[in-house]
Rosetta silent file (secondary structure, phi, psi, omega in degrees, C-alpha in Angstrom):
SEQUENCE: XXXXXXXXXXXXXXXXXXXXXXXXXXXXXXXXXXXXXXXXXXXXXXXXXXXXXXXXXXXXXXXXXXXXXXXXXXXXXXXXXXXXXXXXXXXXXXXXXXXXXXXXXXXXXXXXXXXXXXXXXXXXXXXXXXXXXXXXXXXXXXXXXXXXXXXXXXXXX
SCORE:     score description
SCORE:     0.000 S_00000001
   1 L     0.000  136.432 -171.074   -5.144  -22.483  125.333 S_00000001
   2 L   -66.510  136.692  163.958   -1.812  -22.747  127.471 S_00000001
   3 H   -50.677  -20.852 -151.085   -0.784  -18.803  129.009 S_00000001
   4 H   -93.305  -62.280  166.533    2.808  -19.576  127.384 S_00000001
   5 H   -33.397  -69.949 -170.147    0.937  -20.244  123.759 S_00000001
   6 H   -56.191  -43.419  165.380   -0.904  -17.110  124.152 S_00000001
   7 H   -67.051  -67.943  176.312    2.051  -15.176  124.837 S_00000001
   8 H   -44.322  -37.534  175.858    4.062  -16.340  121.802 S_00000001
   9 H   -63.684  -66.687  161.945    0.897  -15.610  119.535 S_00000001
  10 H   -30.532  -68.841 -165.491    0.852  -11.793  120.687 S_00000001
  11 H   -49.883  -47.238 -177.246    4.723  -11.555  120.407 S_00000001
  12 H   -67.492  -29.490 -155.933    4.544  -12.828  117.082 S_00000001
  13 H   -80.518  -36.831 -173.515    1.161  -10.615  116.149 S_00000001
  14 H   -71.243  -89.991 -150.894    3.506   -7.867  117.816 S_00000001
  15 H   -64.825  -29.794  169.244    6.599   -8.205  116.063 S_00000001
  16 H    -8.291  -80.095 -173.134    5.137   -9.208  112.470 S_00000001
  17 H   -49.924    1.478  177.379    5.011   -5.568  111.185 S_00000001
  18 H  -111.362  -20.919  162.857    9.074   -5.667  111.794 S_00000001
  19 H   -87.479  -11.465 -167.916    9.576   -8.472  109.993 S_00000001
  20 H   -85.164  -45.955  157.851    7.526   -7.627  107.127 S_00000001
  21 H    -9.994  -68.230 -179.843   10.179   -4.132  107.082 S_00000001
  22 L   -62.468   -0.416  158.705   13.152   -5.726  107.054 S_00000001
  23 L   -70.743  126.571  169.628   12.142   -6.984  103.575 S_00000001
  24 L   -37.470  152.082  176.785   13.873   -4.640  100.677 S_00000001
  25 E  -103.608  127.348  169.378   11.604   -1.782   99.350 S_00000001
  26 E   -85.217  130.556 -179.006   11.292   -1.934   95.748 S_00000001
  27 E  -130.523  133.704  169.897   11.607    1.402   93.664 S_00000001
  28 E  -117.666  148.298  170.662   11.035    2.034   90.323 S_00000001
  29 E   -88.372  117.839  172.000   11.267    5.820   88.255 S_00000001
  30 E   -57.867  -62.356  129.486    8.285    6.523   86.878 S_00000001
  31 E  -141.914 -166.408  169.079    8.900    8.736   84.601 S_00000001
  32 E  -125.492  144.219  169.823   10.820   12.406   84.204 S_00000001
  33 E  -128.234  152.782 -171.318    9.953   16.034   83.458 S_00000001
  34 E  -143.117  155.197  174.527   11.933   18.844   82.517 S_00000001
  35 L  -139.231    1.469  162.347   11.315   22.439   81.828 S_00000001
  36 L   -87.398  114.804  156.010   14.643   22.916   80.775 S_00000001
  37 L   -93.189    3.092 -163.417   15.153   23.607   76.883 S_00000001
  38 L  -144.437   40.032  160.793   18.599   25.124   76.633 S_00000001
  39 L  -136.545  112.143 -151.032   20.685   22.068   77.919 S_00000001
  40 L  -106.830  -13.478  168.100   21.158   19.765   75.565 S_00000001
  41 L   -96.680   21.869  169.928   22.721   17.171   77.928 S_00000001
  42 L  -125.548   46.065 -178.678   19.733   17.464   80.471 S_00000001
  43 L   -73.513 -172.191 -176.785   16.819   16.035   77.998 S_00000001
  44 H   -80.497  -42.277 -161.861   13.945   14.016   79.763 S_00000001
  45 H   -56.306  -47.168 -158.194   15.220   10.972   78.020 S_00000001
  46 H   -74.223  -50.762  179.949   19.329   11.603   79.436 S_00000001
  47 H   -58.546  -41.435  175.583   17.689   12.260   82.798 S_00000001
  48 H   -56.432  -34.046  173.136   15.417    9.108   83.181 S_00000001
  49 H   -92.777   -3.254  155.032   18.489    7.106   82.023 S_00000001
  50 H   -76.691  -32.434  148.803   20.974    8.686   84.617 S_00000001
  51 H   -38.368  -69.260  173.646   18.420    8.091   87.286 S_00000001
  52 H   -40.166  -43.011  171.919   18.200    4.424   86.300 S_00000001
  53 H   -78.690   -7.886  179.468   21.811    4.065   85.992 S_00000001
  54 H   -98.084  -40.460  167.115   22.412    5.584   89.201 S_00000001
  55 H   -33.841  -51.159 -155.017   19.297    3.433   90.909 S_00000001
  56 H   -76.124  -29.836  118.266   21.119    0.247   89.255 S_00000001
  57 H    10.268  -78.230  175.083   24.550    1.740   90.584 S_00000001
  58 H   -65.096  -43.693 -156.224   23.146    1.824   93.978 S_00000001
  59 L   -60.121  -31.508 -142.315   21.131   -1.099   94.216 S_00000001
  60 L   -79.756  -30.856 -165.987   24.334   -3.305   94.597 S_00000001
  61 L   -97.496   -9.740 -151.785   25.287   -1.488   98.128 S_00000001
  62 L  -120.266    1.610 -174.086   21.613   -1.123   99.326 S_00000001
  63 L   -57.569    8.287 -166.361   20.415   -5.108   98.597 S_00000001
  64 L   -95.690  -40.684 -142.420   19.531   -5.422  102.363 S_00000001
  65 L  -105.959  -25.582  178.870   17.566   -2.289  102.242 S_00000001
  66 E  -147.047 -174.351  162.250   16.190   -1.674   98.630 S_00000001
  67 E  -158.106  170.802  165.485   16.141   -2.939   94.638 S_00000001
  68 E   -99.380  125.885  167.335   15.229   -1.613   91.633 S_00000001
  69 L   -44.325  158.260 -177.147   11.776   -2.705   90.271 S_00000001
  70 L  -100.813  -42.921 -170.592   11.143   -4.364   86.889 S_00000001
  71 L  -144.100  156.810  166.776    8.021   -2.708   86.414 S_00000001
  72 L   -34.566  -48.538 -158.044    5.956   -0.304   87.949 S_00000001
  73 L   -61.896  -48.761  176.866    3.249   -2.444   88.939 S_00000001
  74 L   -86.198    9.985  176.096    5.634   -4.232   91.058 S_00000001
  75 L  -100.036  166.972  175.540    7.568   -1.678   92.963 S_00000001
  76 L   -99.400  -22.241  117.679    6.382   -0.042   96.392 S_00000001
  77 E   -77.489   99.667  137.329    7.839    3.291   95.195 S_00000001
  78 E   -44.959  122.632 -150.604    7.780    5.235   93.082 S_00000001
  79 E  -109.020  166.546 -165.042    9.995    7.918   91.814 S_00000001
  80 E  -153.101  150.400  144.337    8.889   11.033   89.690 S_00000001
  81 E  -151.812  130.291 -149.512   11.771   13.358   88.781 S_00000001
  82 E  -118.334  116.186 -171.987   11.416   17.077   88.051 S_00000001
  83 E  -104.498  100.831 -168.368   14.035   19.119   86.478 S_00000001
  84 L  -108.337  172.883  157.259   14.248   23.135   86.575 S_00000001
  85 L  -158.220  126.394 -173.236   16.351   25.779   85.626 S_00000001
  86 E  -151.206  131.052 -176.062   16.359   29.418   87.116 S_00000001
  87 L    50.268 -153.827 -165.609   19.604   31.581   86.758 S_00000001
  88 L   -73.871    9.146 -166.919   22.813   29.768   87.068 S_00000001
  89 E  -131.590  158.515 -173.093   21.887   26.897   88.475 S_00000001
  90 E   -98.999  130.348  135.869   19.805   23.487   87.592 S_00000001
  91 E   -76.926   82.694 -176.170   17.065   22.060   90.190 S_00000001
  92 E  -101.595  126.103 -176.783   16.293   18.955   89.745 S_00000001
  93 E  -118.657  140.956  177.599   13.567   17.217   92.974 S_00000001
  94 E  -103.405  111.084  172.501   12.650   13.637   93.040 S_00000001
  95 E   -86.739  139.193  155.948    8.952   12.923   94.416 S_00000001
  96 E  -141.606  122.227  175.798    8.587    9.261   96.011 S_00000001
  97 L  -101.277  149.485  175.573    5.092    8.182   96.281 S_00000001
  98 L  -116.156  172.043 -166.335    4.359    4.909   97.813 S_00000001
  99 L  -106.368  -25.922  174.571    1.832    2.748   96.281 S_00000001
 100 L  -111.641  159.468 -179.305   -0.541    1.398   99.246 S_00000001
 101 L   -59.033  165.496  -43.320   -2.434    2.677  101.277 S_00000001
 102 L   -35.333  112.486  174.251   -1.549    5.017  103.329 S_00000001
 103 L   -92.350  132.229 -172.743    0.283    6.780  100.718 S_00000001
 104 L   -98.643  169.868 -168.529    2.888    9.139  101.619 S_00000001
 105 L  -112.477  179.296   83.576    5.012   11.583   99.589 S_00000001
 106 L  -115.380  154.285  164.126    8.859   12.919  100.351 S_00000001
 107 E  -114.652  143.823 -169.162   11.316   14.512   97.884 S_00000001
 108 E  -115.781  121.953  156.976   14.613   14.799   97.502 S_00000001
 109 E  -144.977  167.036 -146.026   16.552   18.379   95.639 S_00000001
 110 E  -150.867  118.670  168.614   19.484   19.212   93.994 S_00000001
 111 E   -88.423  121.894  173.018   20.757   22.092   93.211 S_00000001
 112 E  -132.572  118.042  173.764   23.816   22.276   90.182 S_00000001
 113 L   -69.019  -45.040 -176.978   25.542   24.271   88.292 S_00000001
 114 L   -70.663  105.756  171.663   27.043   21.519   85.929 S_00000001
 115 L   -54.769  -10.296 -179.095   24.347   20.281   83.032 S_00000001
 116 L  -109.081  131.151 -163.365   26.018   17.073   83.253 S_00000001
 117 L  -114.271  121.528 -167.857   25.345   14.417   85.741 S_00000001
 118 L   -89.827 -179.971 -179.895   28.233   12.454   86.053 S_00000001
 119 H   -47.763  -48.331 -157.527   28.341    8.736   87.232 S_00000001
 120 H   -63.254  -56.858 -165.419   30.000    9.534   90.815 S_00000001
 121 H   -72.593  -36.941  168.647   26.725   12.243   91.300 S_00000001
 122 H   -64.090  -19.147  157.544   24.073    9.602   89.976 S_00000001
 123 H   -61.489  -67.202 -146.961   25.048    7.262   92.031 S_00000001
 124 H   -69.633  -55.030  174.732   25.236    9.277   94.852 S_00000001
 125 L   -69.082  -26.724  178.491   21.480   10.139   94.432 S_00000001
 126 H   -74.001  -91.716 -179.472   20.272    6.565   93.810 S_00000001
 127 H    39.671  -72.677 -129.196   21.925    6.381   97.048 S_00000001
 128 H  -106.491  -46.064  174.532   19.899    9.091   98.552 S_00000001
 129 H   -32.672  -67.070 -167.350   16.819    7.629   96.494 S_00000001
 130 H   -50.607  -74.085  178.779   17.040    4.040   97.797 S_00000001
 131 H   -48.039  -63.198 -170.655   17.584    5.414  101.857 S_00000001
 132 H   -84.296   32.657  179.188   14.382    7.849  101.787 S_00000001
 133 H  -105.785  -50.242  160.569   12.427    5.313   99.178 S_00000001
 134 H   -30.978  -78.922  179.370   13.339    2.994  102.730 S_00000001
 135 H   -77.762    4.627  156.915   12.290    5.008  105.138 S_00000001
 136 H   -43.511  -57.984 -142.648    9.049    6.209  102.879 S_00000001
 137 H   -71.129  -31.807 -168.355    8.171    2.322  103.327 S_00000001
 138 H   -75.032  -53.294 -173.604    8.916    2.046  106.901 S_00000001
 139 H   -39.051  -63.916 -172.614    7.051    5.096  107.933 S_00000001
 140 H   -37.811  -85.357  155.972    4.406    3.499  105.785 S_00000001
 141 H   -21.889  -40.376  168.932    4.238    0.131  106.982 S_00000001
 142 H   -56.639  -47.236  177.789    4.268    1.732  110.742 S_00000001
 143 H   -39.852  -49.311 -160.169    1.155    3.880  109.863 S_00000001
 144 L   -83.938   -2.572 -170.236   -1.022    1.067  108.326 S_00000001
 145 L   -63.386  -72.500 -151.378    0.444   -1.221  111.822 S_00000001
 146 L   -58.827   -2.797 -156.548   -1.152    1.581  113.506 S_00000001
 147 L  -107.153  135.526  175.278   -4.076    2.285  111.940 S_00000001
 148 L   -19.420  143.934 -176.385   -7.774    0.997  113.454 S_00000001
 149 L   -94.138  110.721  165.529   -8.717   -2.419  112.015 S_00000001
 150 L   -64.723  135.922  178.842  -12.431   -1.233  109.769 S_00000001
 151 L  -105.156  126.563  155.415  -15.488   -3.865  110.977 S_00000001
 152 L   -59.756  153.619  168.962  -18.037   -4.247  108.275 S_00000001
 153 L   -51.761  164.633  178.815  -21.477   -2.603  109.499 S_00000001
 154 L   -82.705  130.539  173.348  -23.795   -5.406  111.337 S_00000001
 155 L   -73.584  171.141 -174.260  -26.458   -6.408  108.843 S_00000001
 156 L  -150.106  144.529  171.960  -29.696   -6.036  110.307 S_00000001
 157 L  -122.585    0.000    0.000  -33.014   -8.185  108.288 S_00000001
């Protein structure tokens, strides 16, 4: 095999995990939980569909970098969202799980005083969703670059 051939096969072997990156990360919300009972405009149901609507929002400025999933089974994140309430203010934290191995966690929280999450602020979090569901994937994608190629054992008769 020509030296020049050999070189172009590494570079390519090399850069490969950077091209498979620059492909959008798909995220879908998994579901929502709440432990708040005394908001009547913070149900599970009004949050999962202000998440979505903020995701779907989002998606439009983020196409380079992310989408919204159709179904789970086909996104590479996943979102969980978790809703609290202690004193005057609302918590709500986002878990994003990735789906292959390795899988990694991060979360995103928000602190509010207002039970109502307007358009401007759901947006604003699919936003924030989309950019760490991104850099979830990349981190991800670096790991599994990096990580030892497994040999099956040698058989022995």
């Amino acid at each position: 095999m020509h030296r020049g051939t050999r070189a172009s096969i590494a570079l390519a072997a090399a850069l490969f995990p950077f091209c498979v990156i620059a492909a959008p990360v798909s995220v879908q919300v998994s579901r929502c939980e709440s432990s708040v009972t005394d908001a009547p405009e913070l149900t599970i149901e009004r949050l999962q569909a202000r998440t979505t609507f903020g995701l779907g929002k989002a998606a439009p400025l983020a196409a380079e970098k992310a989408t919204v999933a159709t179904t789970e089974d086909s996104a590479d994140v996943l979102v969980v969202g978790k809703l609290s309430h202690k004193g005057p203010k609302f918590r709500l934290v986002y878990v994003l799980q990735s789906r292959q191995d390795p899988t990694l966690r991060t979360q995103l929280a928000y602190d509010f005083a207002n039970p109502r999450l307007s358009d401007k602020g759901a947006t604003s979090m699919g936003q924030d969703i989309f950019k760490a569901a991104s850099a979830l994937e990349e981190k991800r994608l670096a790991q599994a670059a990096a990580a030892p190629a497994v040999s099956p054992a040698p058989v022995s008769y």
